[in-house]
Biopython code that builds the backbone (N, CA, C, O; Angstrom):
import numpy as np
from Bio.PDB.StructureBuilder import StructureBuilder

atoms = [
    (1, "UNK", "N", (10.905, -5.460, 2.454)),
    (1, "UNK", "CA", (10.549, -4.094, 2.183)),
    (1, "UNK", "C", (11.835, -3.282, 2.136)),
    (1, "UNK", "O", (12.590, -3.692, 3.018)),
    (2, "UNK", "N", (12.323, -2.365, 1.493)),
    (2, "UNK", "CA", (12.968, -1.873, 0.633)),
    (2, "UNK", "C", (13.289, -0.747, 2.166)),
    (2, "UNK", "O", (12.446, -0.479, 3.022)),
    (3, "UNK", "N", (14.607, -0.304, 2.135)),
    (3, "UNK", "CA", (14.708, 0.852, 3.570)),
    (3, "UNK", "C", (14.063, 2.093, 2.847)),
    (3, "UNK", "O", (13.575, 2.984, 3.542)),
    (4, "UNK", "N", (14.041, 2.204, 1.118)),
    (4, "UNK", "CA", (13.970, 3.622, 0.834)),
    (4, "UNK", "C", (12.612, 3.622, 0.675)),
    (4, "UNK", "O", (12.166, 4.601, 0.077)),
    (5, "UNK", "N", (11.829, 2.796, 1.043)),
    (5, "UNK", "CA", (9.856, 3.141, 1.497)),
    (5, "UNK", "C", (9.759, 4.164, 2.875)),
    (5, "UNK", "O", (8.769, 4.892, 2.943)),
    (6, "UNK", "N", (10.671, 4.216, 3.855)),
    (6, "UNK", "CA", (10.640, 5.496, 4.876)),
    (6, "UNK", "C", (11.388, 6.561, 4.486)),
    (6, "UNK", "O", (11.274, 7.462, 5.317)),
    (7, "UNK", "N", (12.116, 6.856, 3.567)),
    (7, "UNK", "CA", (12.691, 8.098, 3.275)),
    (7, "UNK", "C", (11.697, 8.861, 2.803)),
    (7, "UNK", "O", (10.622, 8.608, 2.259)),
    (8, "UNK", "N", (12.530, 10.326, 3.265)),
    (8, "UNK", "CA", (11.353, 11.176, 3.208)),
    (8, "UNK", "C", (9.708, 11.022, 2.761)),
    (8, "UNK", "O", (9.066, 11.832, 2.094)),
    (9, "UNK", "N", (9.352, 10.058, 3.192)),
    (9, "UNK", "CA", (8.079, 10.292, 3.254)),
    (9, "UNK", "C", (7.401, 11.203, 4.619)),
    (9, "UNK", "O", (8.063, 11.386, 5.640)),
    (10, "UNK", "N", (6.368, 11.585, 4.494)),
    (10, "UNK", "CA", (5.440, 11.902, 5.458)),
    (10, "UNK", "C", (4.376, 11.266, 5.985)),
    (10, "UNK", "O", (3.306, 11.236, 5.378)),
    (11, "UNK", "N", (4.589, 10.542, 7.468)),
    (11, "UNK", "CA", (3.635, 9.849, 7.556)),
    (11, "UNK", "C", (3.060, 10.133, 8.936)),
    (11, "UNK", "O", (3.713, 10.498, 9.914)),
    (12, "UNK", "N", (1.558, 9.884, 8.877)),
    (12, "UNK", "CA", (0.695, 10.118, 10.081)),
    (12, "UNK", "C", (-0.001, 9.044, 10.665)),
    (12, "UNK", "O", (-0.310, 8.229, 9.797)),
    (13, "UNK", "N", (-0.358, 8.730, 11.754)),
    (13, "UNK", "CA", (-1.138, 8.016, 12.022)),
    (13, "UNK", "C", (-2.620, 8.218, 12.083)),
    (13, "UNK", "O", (-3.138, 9.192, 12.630)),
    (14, "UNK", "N", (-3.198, 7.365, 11.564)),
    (14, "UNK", "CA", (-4.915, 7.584, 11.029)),
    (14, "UNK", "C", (-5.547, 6.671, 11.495)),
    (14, "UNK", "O", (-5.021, 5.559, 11.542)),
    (15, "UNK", "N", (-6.710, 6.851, 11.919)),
    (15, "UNK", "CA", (-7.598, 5.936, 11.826)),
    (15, "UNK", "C", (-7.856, 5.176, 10.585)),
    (15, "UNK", "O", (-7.751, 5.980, 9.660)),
    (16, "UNK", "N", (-8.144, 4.005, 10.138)),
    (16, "UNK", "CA", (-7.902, 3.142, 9.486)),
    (16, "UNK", "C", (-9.194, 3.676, 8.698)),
    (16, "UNK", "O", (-9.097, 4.438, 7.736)),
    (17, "UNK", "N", (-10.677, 3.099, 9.310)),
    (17, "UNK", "CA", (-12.119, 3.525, 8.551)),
    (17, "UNK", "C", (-12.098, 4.864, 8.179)),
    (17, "UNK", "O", (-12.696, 5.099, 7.129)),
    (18, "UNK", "N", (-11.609, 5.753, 8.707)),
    (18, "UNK", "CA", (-12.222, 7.225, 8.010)),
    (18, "UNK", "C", (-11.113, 7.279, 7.368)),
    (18, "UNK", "O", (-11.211, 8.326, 6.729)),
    (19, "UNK", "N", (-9.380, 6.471, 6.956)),
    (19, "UNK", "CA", (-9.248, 6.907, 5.872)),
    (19, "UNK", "C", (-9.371, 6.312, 4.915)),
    (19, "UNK", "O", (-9.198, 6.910, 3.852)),
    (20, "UNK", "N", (-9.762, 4.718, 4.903)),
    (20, "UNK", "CA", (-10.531, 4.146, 4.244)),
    (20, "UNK", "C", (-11.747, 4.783, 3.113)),
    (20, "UNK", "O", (-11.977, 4.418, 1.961)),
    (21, "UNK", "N", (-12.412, 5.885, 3.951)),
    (21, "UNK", "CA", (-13.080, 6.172, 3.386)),
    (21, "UNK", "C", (-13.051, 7.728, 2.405)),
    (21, "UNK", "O", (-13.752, 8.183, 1.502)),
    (22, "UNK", "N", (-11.770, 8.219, 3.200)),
    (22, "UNK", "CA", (-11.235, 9.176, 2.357)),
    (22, "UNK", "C", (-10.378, 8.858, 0.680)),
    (22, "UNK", "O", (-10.142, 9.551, -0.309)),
    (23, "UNK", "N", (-10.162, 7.644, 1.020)),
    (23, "UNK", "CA", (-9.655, 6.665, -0.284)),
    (23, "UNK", "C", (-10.368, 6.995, -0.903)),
    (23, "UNK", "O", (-10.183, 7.930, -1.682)),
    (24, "UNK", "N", (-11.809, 6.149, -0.760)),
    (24, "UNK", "CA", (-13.142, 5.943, -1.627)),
    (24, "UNK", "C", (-12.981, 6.649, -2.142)),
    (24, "UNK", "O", (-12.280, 6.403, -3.123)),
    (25, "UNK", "N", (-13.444, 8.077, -1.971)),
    (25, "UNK", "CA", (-14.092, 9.260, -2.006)),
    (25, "UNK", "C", (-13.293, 9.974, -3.726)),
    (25, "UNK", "O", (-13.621, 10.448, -4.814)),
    (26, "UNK", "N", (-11.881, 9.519, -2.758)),
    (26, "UNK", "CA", (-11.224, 10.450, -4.095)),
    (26, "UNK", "C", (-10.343, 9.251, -4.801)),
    (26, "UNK", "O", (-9.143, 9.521, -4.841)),
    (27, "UNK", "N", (-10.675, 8.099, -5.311)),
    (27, "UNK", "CA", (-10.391, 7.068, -5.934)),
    (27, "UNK", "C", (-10.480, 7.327, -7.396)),
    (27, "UNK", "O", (-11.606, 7.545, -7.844)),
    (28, "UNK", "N", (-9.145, 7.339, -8.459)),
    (28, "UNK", "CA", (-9.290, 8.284, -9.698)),
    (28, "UNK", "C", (-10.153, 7.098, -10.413)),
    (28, "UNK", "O", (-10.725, 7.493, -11.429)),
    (29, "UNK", "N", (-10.316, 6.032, -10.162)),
    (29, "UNK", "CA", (-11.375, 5.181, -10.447)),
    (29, "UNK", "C", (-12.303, 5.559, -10.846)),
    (29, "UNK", "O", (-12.810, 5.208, -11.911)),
    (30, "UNK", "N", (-12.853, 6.587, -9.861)),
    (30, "UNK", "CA", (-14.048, 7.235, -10.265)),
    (30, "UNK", "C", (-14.433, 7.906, -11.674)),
    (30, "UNK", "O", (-15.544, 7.943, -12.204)),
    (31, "UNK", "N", (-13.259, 8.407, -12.117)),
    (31, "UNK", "CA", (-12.688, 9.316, -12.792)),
    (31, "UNK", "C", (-12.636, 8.197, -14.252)),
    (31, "UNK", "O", (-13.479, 8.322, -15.140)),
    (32, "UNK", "N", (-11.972, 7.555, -14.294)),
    (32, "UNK", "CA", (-11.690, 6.621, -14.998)),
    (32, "UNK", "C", (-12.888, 5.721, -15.584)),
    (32, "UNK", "O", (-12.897, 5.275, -16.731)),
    (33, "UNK", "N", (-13.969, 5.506, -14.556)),
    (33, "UNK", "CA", (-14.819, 4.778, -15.228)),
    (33, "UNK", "C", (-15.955, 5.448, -15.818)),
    (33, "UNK", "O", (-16.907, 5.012, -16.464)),
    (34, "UNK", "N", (-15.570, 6.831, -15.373)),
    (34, "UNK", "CA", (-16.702, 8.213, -16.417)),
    (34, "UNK", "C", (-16.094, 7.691, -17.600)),
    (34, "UNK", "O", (-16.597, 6.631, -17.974)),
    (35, "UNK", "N", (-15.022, 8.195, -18.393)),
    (35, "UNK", "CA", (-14.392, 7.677, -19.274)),
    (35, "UNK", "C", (-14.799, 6.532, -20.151)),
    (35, "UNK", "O", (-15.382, 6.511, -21.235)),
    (36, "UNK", "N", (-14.307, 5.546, -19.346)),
    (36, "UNK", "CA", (-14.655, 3.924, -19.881)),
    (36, "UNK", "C", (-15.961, 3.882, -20.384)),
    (36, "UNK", "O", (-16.328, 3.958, -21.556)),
    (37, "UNK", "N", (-16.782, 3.722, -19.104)),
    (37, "UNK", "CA", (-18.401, 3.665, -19.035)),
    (37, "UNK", "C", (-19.092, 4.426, -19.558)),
    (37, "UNK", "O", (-20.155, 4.027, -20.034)),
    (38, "UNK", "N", (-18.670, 5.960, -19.657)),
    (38, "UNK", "CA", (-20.113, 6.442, -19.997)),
    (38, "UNK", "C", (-19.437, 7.513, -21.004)),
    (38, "UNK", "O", (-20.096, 8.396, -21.552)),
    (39, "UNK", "N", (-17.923, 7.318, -21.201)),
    (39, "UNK", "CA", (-17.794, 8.088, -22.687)),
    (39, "UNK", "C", (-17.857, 9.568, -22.455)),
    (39, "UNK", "O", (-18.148, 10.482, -23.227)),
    (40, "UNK", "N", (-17.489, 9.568, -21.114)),
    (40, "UNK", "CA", (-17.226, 11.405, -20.930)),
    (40, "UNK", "C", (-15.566, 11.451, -21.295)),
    (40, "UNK", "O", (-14.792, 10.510, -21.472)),
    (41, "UNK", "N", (-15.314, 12.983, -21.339)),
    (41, "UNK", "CA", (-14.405, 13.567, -21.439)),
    (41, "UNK", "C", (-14.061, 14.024, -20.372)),
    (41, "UNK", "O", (-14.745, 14.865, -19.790)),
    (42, "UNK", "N", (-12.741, 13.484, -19.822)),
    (42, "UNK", "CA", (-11.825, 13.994, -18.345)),
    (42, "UNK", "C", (-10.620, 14.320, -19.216)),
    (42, "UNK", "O", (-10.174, 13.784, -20.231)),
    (43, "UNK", "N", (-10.263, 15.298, -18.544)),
    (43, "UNK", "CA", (-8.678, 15.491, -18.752)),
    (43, "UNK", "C", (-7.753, 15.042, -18.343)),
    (43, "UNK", "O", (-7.753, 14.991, -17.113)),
    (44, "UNK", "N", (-6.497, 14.486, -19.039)),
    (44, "UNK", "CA", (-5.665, 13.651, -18.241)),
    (44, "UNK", "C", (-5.070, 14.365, -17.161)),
    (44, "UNK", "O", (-4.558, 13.687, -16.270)),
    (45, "UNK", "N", (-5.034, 15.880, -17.054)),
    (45, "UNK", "CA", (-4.512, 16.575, -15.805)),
    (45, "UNK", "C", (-5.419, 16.216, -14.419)),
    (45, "UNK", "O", (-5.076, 16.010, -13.255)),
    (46, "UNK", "N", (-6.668, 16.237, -15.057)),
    (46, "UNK", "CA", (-7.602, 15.521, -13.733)),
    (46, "UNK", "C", (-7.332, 14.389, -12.928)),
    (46, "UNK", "O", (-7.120, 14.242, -11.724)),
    (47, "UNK", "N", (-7.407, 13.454, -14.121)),
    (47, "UNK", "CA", (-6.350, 12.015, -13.861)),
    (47, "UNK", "C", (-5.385, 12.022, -13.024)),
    (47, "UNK", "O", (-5.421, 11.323, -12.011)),
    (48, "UNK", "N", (-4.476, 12.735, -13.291)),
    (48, "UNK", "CA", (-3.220, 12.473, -12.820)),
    (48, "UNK", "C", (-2.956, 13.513, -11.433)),
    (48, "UNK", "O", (-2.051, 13.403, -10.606)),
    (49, "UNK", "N", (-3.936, 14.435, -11.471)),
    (49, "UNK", "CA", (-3.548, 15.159, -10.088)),
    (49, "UNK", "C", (-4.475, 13.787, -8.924)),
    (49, "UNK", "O", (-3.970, 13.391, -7.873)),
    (50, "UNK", "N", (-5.875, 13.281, -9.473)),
    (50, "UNK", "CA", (-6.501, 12.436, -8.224)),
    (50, "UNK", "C", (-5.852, 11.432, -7.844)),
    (50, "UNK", "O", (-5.901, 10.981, -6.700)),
    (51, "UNK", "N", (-4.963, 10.835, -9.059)),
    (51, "UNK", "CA", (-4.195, 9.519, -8.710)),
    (51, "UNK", "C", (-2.997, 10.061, -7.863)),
    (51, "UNK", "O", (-2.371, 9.243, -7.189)),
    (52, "UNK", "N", (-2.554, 11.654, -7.840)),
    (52, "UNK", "CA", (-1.138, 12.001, -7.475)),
    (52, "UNK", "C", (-1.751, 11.653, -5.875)),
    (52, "UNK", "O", (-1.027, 11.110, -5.041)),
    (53, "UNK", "N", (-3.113, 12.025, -5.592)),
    (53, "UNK", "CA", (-3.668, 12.852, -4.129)),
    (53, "UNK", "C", (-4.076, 11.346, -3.945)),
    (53, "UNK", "O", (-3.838, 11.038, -2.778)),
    (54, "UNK", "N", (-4.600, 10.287, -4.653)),
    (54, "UNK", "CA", (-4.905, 8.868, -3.966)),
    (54, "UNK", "C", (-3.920, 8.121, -3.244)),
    (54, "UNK", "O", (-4.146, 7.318, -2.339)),
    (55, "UNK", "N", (-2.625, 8.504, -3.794)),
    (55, "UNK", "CA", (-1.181, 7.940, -3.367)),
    (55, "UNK", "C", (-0.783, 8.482, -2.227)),
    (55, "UNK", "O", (-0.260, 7.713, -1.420)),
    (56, "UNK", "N", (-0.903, 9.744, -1.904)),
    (56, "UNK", "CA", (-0.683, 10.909, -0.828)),
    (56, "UNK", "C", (-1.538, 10.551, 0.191)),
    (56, "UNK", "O", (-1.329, 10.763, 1.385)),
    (57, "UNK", "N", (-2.375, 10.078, -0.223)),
    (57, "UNK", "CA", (-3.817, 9.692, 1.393)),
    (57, "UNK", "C", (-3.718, 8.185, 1.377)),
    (57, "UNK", "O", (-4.191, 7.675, 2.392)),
    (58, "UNK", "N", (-3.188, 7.273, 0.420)),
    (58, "UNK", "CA", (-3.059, 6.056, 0.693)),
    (58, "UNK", "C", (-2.246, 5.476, 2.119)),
    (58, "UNK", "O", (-1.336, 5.987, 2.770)),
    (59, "UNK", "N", (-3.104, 3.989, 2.323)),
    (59, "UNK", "CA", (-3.587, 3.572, 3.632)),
    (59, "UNK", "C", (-2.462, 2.445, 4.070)),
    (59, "UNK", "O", (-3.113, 1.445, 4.371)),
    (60, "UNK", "N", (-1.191, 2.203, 4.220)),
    (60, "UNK", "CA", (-0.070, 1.666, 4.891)),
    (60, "UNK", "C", (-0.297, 1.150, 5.941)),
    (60, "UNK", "O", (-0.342, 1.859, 6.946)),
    (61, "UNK", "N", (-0.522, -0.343, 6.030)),
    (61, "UNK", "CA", (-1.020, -1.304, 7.414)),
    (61, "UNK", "C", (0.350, -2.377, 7.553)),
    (61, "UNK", "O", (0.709, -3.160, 6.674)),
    (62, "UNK", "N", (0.832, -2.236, 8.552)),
    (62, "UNK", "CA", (1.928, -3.220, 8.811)),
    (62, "UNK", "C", (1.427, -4.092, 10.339)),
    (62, "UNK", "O", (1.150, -3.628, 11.445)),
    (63, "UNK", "N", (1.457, -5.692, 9.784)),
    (63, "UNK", "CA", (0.618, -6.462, 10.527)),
    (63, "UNK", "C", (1.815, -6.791, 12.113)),
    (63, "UNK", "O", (3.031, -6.642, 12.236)),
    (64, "UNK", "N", (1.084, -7.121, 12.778)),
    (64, "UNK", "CA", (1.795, -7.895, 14.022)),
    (64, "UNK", "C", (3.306, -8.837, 13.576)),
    (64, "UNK", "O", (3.284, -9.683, 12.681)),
    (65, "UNK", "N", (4.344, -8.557, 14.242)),
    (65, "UNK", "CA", (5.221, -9.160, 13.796)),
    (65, "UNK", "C", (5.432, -10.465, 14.663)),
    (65, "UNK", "O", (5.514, -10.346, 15.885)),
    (66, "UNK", "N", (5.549, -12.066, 13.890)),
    (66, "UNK", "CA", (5.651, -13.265, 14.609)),
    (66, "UNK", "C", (6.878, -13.689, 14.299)),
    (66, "UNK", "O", (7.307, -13.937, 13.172)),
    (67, "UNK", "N", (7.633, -13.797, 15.689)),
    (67, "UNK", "CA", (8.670, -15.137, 15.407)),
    (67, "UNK", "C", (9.009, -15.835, 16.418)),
    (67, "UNK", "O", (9.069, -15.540, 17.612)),
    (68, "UNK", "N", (9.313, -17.144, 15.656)),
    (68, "UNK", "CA", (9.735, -18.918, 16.037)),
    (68, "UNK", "C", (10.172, -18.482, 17.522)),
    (68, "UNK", "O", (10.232, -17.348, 17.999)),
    (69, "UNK", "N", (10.448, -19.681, 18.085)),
    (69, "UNK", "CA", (11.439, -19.825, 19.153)),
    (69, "UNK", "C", (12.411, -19.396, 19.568)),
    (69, "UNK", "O", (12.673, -18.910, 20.668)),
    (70, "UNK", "N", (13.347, -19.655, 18.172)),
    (70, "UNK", "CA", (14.856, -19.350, 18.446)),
    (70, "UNK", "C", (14.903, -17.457, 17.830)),
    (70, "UNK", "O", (15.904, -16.809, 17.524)),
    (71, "UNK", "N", (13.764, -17.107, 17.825)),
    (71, "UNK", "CA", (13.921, -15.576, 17.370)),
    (71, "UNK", "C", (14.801, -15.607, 16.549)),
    (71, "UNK", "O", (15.588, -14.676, 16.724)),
    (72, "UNK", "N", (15.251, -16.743, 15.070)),
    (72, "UNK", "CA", (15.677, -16.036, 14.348)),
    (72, "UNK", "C", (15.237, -15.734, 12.826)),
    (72, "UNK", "O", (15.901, -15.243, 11.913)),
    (73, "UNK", "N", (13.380, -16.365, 12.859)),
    (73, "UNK", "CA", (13.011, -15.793, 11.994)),
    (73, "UNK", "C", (11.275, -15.447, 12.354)),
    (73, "UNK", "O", (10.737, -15.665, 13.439)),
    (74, "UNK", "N", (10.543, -14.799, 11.008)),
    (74, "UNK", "CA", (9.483, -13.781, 11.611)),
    (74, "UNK", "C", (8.868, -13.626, 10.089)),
    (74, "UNK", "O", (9.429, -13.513, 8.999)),
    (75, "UNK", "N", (7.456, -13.670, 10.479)),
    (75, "UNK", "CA", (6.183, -13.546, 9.469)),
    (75, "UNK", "C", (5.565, -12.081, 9.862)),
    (75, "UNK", "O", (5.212, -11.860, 11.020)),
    (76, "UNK", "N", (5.456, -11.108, 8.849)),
    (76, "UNK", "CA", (4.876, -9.943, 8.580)),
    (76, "UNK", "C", (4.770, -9.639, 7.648)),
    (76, "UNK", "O", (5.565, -9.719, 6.711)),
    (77, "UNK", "N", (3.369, -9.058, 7.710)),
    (77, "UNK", "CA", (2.659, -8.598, 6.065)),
    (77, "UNK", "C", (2.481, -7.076, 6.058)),
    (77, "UNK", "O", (2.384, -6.443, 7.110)),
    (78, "UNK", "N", (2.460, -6.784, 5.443)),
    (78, "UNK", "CA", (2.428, -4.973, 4.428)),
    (78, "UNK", "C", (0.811, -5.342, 3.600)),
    (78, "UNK", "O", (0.336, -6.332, 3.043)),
    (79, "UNK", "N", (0.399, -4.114, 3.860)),
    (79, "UNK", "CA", (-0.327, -3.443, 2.267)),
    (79, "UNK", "C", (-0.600, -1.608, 2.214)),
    (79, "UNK", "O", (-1.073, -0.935, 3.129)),
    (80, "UNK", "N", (-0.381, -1.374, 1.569)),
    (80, "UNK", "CA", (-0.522, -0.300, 1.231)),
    (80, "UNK", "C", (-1.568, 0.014, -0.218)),
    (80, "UNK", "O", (-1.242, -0.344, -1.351)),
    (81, "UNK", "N", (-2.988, 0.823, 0.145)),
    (81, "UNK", "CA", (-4.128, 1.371, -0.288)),
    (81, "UNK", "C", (-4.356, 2.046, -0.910)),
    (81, "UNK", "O", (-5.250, 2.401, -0.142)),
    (82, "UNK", "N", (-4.472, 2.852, -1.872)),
    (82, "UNK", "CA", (-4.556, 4.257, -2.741)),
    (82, "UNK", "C", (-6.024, 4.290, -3.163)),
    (82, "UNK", "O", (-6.509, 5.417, -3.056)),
    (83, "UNK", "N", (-6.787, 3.431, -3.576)),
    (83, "UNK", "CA", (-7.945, 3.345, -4.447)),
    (83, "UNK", "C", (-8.450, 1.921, -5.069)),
    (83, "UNK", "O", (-7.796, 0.968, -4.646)),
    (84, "UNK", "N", (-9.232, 1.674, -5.765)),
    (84, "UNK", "CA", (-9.909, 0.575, -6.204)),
    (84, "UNK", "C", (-8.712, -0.089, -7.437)),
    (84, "UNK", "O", (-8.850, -1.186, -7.978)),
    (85, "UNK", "N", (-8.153, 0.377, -7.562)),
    (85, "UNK", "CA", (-7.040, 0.176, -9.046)),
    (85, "UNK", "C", (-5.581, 0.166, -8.587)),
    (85, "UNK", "O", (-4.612, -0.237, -9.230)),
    (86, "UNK", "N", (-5.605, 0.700, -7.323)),
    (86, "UNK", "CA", (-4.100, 1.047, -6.961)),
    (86, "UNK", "C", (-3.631, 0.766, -5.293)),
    (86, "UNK", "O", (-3.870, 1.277, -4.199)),
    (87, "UNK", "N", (-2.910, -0.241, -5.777)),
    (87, "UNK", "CA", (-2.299, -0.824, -4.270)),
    (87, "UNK", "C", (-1.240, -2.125, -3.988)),
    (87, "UNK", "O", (-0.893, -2.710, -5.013)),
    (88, "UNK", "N", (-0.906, -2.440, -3.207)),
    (88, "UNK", "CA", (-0.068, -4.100, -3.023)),
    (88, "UNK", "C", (0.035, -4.137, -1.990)),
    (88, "UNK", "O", (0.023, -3.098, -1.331)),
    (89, "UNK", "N", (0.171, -5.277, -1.459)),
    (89, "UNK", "CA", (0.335, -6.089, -0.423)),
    (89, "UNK", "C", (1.510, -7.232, -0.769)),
    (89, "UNK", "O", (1.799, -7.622, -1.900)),
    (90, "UNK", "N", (2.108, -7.665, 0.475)),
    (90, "UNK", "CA", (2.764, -9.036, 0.763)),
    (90, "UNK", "C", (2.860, -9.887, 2.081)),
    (90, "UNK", "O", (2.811, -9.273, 3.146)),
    (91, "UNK", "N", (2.948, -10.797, 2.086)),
    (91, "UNK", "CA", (3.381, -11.485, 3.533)),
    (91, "UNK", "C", (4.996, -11.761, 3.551)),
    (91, "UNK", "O", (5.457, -12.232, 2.511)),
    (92, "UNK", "N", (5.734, -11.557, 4.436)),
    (92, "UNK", "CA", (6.841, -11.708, 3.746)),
    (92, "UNK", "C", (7.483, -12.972, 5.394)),
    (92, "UNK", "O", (7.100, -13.001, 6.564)),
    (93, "UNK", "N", (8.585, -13.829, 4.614)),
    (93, "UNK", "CA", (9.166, -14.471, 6.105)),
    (93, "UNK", "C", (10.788, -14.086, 5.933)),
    (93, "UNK", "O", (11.574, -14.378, 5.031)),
    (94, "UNK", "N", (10.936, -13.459, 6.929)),
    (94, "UNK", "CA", (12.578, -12.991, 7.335)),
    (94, "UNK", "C", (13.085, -13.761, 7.591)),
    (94, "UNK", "O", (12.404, -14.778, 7.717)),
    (95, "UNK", "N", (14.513, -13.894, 7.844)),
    (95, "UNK", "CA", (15.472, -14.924, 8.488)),
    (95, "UNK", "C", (16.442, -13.844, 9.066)),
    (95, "UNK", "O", (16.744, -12.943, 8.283)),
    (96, "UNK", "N", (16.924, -13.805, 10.204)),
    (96, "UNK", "CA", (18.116, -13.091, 10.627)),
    (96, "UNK", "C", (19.376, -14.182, 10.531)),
    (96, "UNK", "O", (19.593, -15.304, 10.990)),
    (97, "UNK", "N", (20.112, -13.198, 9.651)),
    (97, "UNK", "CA", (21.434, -14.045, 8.840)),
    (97, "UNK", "C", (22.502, -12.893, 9.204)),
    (97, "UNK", "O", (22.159, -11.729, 8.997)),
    (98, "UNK", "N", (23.689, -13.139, 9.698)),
    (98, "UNK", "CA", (24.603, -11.935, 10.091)),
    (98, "UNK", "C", (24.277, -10.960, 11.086)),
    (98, "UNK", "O", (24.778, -9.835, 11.117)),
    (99, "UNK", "N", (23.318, -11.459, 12.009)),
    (99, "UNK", "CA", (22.750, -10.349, 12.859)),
    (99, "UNK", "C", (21.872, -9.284, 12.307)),
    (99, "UNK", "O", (21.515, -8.243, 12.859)),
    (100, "UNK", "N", (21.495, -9.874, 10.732)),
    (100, "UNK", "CA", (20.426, -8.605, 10.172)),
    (100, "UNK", "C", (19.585, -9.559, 9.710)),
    (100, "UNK", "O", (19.963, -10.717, 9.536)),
    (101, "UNK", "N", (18.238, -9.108, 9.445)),
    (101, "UNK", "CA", (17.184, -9.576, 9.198)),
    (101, "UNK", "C", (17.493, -9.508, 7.398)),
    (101, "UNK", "O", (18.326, -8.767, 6.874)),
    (102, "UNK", "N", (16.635, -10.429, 6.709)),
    (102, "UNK", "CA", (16.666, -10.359, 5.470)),
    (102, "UNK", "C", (15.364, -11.159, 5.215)),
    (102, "UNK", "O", (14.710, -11.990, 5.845)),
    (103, "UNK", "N", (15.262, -10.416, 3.768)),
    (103, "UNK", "CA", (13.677, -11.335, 3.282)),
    (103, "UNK", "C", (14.265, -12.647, 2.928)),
    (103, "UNK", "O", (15.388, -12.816, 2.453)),
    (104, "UNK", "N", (13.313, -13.637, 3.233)),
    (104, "UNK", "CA", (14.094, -14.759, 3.194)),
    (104, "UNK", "C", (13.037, -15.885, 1.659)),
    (104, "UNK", "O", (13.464, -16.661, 0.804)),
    (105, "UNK", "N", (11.556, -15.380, 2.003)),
    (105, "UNK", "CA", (10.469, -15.440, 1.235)),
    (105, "UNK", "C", (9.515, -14.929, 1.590)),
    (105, "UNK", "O", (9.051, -14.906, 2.730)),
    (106, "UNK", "N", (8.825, -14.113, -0.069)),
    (106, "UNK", "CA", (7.680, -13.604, -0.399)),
    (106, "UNK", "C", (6.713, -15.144, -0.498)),
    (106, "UNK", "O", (6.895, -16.069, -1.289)),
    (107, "UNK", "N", (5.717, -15.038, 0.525)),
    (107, "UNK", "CA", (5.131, -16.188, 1.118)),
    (107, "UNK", "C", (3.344, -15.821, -0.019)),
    (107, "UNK", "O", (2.557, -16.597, -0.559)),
    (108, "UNK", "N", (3.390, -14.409, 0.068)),
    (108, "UNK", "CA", (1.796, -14.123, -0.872)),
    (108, "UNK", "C", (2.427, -12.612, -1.165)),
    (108, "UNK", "O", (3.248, -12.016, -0.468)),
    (109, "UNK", "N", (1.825, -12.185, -2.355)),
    (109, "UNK", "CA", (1.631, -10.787, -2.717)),
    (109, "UNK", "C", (0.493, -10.453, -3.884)),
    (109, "UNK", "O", (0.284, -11.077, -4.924)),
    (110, "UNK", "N", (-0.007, -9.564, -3.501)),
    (110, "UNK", "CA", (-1.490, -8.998, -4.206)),
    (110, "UNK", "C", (-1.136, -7.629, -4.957)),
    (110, "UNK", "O", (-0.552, -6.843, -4.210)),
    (111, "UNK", "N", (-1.341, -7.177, -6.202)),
    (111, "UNK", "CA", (-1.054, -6.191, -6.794)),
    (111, "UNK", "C", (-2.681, -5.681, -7.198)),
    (111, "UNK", "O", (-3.538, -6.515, -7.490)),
    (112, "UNK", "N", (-2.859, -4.749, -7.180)),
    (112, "UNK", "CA", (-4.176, -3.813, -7.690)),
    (112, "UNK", "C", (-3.961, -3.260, -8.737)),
    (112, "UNK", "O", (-4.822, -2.541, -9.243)),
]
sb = StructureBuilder()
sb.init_structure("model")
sb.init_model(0)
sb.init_chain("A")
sb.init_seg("    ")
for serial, (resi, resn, name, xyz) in enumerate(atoms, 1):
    if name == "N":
        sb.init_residue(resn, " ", resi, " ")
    sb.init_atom(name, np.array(xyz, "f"), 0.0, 1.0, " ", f" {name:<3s}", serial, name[0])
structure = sb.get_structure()
């Protein structure tokens, strides 16, 4: 994971289900499959402000961190949530090389 994923961002701690479900709610999905499915007319400003606000309330889970014996390497997974269309995940395995940790392998990753 990249150091510039904590820059200036703003982040809170949430309960997981209610914002789970604040996802749902405003998932531009919704939006999108008026469109597709039923041949309405949305505006792409609509679009693009729900997808701006799905990203803004999206759901950032960083799993338990495991490592070996010799503590010098470690299995942890990421995903981060926005909506039904929009998200990724990975498992990733570190190695500490030089006294710093480094990705060593992307073990799984899921794109939405």
């Amino acid at each position: 994971m990249d150091s510039a994923v904590a820059l200036n961002l703003k982040i809170d701690l949430v309960d997981p289900h209610r914002q789970e479900e604040k996802i749902k709610n405003g998932d531009p999905a919704i939006l999108m499959k008026k469109v597709i499915n039923d041949g309405e007319s949305v505006p792409q400003k609509e679009i693009d402000d729900a997808t701006e606000q799905a990203v803004k309330n999206g759901l950032f889970t960083l799993s338990e961190i495991i490592f070996n014996k010799q503590h010098d390497r470690a299995l942890v997974s990421y995903s981060f949530v926005c909506g039904e269309l929009c998200g990724q995940g990975r498992l990733l395995l570190l190695k500490k090389v030089g006294g710093k940790w480094k990705i060593h392998k992307t073990c799984q990753e899921w794109l939405r």
